[in-house]
N, C-alpha and C positions, 0 to 999 in steps of 0.2 A: 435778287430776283431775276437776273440776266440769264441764272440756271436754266428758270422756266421759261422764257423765251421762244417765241412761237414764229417771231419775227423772219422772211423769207422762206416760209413753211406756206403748202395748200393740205387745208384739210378738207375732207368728205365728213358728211354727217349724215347718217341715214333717218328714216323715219324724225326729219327734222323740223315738222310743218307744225307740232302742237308739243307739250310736257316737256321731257328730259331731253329730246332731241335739239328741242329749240333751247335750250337754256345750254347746251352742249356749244352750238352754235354760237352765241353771243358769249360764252365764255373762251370761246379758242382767239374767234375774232379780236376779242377783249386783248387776249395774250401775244395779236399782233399776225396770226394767221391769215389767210388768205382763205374764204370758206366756199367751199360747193354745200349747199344745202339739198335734199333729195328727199321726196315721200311722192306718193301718189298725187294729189291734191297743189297745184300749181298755184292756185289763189293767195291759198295759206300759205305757202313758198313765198311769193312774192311780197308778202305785208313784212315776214321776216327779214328778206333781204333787205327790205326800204329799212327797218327799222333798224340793223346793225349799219346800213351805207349812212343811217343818221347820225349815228353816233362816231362817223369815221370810220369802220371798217369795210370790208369787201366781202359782194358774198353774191355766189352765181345762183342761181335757183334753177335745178336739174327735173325733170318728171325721172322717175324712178319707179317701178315696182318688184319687190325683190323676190316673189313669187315665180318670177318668167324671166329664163335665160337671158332670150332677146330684148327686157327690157332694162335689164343689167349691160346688158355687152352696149347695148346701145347707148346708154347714158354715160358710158364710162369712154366711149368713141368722143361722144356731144362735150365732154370735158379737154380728151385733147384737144381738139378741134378748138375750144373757145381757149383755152391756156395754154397749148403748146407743151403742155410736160402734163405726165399724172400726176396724182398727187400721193404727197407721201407722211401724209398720215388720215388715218379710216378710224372713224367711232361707227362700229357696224350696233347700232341703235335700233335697227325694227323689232316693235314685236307686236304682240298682240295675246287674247287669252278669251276664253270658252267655258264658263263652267256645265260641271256637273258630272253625276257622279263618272267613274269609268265606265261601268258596266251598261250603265244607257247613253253614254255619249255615242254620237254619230259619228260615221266616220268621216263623212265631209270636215265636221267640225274639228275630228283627230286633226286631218289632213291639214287643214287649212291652220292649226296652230304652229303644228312642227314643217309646215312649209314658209311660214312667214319665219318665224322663231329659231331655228335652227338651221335647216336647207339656207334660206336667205343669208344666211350671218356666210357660210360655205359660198355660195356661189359671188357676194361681196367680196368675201378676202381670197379668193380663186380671182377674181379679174384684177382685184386691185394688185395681189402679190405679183403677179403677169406683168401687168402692168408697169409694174417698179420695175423688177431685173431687165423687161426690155428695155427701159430706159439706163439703168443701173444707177437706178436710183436707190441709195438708204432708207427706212422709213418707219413705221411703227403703226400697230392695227391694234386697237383697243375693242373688244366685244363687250359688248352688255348682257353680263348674264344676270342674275336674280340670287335671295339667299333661299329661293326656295331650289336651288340646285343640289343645296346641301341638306334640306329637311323636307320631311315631308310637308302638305298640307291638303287640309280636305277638300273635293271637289274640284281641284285643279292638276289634276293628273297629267293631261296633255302639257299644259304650262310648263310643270315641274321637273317634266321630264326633259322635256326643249329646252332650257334654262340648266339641267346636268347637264346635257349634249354639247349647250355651246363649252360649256365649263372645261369637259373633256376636248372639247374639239380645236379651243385656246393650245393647246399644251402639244397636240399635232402640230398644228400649222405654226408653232412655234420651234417645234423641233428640225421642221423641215424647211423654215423660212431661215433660220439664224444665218447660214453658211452665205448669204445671200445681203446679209444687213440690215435685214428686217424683224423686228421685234413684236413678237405678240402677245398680248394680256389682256388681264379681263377684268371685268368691275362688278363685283356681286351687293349692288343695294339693297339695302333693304327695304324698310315702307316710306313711301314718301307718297304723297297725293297726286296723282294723274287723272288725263281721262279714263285709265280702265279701271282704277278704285276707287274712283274718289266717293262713289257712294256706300260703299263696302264701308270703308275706313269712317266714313261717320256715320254706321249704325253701332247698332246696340254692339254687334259681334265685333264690329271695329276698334268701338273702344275695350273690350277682352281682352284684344289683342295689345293694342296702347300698353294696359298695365305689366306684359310680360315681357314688355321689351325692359333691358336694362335700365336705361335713361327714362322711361316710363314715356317716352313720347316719340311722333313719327319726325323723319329729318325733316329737314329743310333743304331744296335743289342746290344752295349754294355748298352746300356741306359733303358735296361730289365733288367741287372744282380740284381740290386738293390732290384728289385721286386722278382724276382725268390729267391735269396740268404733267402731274410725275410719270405719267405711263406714257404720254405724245412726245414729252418735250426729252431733251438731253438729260435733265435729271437726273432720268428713268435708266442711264444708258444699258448699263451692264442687266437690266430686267427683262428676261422675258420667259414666258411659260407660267406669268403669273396670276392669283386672281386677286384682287385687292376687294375683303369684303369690308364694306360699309355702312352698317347698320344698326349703331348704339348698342350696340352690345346683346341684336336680340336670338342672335345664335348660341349666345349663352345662355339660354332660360333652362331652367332643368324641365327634367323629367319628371 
């Protein structure tokens, strides 16, 4: 297990205040990390970090919005500042989603997806990569993208789209970070319960969806760790430009 070893590592977690961002958090700390946690919402921040400094690990709680340059550049200032080095590994975690159809969606609401969802994942691993080689630091940037990157699905147009873009956008900033020591990949889950489905996923249409997954059921957040652990840690080394989906097999449903 010393492969995965996280030990003398800072990690970033974005949108780390609620769902997969928080279970991102306690499972790196877990691994021995050092965590900056980061979302809008300071409160929720703060019950996190009490609750991983309970269990023994370490974890700064940053305000963060990854919408606005200045609140990016700024957050990632407020982390020198408290650590003395960046950090050198990034789960760029924000996201967020809109329904309905394309044709009547707003464009606030376009905006506001593929601004959280995509822009934000760029303008994260833009300061964080900066960051490292000014330091000339090593490191590894894990994105969160979706398996709807790879399929389509209804009424989630903006999502889907944001979720291909980060997918493509892994595969840049990995092309262009490597020469550098920095590795980037990406984690394509599938359905697991959050706050932005959790009611989708126990309706009638949710459970539809349930029976076409391979395994016939939604994961469970631990059933990420595996993924997350090999893309941050040494493991991973020789990985990058990858996407690791995970999702019981529901990208194999036919046609």
């Amino acid at each position: 297990m010393s492969l995965f070893s996280l030990a003398n590592r800072t990690a970033l977690v974005t949108g780390a205040s609620s769902g997969l961002g928080e279970h991102f958090a306690h499972v790196l700390a877990g691994a021995g990390a050092s965590v900056v946690i980061a979302a809008r919402r300071m409160d929720r921040l703060e019950r996190v970090a009490a609750e991983i400094s309970a269990k023994g690990g370490r974890a700064l709680p940053v305000e963060m919005d990854v919408t606005h340059e200045d609140s990016v550049t700024g957050a990632f200032a407020e982390i020198q500042d408290a650590l003395g080095r960046p950090c050198d590994i990034i789960i760029n975690n924000s996201g967020m989603s809109r329904e309905g159809w394309y044709r009547e969606q707003s464009e606030e609401d376009w905006n506001a997806v593929i601004d959280t969802n995509l822009t934000g994942v760029w303008r994260v691993g833009k300061a964080a990569t900066n960051a490292m080689i000014a330091a000339g630091v090593k490191g590894s940037i894990v994105n969160i993208a979706s398996i709807t990157a790879h399929r389509t699905q209804m009424m989630t147009t903006a999502y889907c789209v944001s979720k291909a873009g980060v997918d493509h956008l892994t595969r840049h900033m990995a092309l262009e970070s490597a020469r550098y020591g920095i590795r980037v990949n990406a984690i394509s889950p599938g359905y697991y319960k959050t706050a932005i489905n959790d009611e989708y996923l126990d309706s009638e249409a949710g459970d539809a969806m349930r029976k076409r997954i391979a395994m016939r059921r939604f994961g469970e957040y631990k059933e990420l760790d595996g993924a997350l652990l090999l893309l941050a840690s040494d493991a991973g080394s020789y990985m990058t430009g990858s996407t690791l989906v995970v999702d019981g097999g529901h990208l194999l449903s036919p046609l």
